[in-house]
C-alpha positions in Angstrom: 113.0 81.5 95.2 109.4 82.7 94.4 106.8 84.5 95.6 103.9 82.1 95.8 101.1 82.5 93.0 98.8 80.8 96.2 98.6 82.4 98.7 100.5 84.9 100.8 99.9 85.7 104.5 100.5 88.5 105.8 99.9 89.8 109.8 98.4 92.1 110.8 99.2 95.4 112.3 99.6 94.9 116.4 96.2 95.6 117.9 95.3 95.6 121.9 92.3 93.8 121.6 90.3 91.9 119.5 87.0 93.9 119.7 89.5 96.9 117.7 89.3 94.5 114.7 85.6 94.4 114.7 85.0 98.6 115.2 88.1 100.0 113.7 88.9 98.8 110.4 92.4 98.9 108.9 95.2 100.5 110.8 97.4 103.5 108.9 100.3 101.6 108.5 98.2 98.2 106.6 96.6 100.7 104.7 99.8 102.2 102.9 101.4 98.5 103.0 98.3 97.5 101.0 98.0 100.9 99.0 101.6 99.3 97.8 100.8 96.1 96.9 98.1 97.2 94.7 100.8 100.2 93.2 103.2 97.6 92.6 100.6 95.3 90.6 99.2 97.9 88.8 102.7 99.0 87.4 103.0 95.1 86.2 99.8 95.3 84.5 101.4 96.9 81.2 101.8 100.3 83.6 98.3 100.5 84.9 96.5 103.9 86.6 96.8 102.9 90.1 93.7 105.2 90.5 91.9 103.3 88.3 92.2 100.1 89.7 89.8 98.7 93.1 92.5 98.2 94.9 92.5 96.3 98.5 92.0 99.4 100.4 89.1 99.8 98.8 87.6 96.4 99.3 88.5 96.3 102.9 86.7 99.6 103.6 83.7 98.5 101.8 83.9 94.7 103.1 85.4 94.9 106.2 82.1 93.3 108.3 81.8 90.7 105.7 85.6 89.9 106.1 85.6 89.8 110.0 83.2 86.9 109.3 85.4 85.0 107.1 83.8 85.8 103.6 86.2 85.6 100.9 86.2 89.1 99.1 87.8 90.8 95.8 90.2 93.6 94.7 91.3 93.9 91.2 94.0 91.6 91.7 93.7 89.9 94.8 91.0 87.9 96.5 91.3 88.3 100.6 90.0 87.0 103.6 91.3 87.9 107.0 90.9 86.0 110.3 90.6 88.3 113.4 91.7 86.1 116.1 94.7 85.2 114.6 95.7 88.9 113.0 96.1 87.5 109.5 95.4 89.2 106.2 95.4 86.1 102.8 95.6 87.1 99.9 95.2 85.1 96.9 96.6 86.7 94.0 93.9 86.8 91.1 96.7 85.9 88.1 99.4 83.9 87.7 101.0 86.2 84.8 101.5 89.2 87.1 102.9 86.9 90.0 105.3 85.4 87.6 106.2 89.1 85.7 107.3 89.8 89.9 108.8 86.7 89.8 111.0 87.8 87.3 111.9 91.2 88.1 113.0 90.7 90.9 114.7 87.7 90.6 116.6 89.5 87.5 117.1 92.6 89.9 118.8 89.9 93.1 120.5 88.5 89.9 119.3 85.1 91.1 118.2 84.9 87.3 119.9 85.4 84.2 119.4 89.4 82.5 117.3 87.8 79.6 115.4 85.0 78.7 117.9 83.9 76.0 121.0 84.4 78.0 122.8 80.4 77.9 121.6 78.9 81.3 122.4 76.2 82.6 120.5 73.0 82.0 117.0 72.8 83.7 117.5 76.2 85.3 113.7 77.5 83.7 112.3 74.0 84.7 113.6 74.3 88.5 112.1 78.0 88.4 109.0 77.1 86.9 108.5 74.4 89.8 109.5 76.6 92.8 106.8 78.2 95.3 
């Protein structure tokens, strides 16, 4: 198994109504769940400040009109669009090398994956993990 390097959809937080999207932002709870995200890609980037990077709170506060009309916008390491009526946050994540380092951890940490890369493997195991999504 892997994450997908396309896309990955995520719901929203339970609102009452739709007109709460369009006034109110981000709840608490997708706010820390995307403050994590953006910790957890940071750490991948060769042990990045998370307070240096725009992260997807960020871009949500500053974009959020623009995104409750469907414009694609950018964080650091993720592109986003969300879709009010159905309560659904995309993200797209901006590279493939981070996605793959994630890949890897925590496929090494499940031990769905050998502890190195030069550990003997079966034949075609790389190619098979290479092709997933």
């Amino acid at each position: 198994m892997t994450l997908k390097a396309s896309r990955i959809v995520l719901p929203a937080e339970r609102r009452e109504w739709y007109a709460d999207f369009r006034s109110g932002g981000l709840t608490w709870d997708d706010r820390q769940r995307f403050a994590d995200y953006d910790k957890v890609f940071a750490m991948l980037d060769d042990g990045k400040a998370f307070e240096a990077t725009y992260g997807l709170v960020q871009m949500f506060q500053r974009d959020w009109d623009a995104l409750c009309n469907g414009v694609r916008c950018s964080s650091d390491y993720f592109d986003a669009r969300f879709y009010p009526k159905s309560g659904t946050f995309h993200l797209f994540p901006r590279s493939k090398k981070l996605i793959d380092r994630l890949n890897r951890l925590v496929g090494r940490q499940r031990q769905w994956l050998p502890p190195t890369d030069d550990t003997p493997v079966p034949p075609g195991l790389w190619e098979q993990f290479e092709q997933a999504e």
